[in-house]
C-alpha positions in Angstrom: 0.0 0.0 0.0 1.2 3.3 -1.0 0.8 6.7 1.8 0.5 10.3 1.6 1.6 12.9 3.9 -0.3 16.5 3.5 2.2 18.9 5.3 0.2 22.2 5.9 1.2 25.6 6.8 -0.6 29.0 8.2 1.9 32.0 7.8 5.6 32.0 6.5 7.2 30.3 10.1 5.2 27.3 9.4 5.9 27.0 6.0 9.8 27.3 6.5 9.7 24.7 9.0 7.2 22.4 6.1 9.5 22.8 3.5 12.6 21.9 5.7 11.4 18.8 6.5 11.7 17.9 2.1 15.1 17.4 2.5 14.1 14.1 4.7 11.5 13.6 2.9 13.6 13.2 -0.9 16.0 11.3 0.8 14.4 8.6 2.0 12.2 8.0 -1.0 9.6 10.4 -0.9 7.9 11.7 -4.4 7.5 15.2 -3.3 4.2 16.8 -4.6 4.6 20.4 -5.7 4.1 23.2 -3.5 0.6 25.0 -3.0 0.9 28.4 -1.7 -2.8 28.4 -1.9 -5.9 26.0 -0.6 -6.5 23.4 -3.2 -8.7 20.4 -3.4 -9.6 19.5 -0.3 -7.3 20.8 1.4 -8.2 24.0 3.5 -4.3 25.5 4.4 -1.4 25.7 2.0 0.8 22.7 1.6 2.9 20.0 -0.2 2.2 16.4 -0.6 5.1 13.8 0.1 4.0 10.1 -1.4 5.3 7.0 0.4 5.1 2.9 0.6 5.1 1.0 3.2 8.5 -0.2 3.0 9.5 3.5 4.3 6.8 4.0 6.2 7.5 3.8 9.9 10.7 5.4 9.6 9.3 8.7 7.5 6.3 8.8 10.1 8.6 8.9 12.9 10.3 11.5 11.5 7.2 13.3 10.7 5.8 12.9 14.2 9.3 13.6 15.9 10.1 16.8 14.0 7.0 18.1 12.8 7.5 21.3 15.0 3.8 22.2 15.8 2.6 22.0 11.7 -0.7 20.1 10.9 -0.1 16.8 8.8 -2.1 14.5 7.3 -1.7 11.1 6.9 -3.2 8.8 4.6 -3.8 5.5 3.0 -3.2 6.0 -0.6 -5.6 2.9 -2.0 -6.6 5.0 -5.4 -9.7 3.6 -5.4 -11.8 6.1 -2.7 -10.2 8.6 -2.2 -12.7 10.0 -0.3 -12.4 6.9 2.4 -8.6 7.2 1.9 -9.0 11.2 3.4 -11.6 10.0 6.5 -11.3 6.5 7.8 -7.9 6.0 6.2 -6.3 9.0 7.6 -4.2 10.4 10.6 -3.4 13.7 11.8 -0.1 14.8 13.6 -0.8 18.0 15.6 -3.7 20.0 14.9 -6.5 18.1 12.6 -8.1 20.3 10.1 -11.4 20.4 8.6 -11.4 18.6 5.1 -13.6 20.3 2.2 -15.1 16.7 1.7 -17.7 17.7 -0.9 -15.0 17.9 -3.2 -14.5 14.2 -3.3 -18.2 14.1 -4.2 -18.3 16.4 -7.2 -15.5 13.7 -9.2 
């Protein structure tokens, strides 16, 4: 099974501690989404998306728990299929959870 990892951001503190943690991230396998200085999708804060499998997993969501430095992330089962069930009852937050725009998943 393949993950995804929603790293938001509020004002530019957060989002210099989000995009420090790419570094990680590319090293240890990550496909690094581009990044959204805007809301997009469901998603209700700006972010980047880092994609993961499961042979990486615990060790990048350690990292992500361990050094996430007060940020909002998202984690979630990346199945293909529902993505709307991937974002709910697949999902985990680390620090603050946000409110998902899930009617977008209903208007694909």
């Amino acid at each position: 099974m393949d993950y995804h990892a929603h790293i938001y951001w509020n004002n530019e503190e957060e989002k210099e501690k989000a995009l420090g943690l790419r570094i990680f991230l590319h090293d240890n396998g990550c496909s690094l989404g581009r990044i959204r200085d805007r809301a997009v999708g469901p998603h209700p804060l700006p972010m980047y998306q880092a994609g993961y499998n499961e042979k990486t997993r615990v060790c990048i969501e350690e990292y992500l728990y361990s050094s996430n430095g007060g940020l909002s992330i998202l984690l979630h089962e990346n199945e293909g299929e529902d993505e709307l069930r991937d974002h709910t009852t697949g999902a985990r937050w680390i620090g603050h959870e946000l409110e998902l725009d899930l009617s977008f998943f209903q208007e694909q």
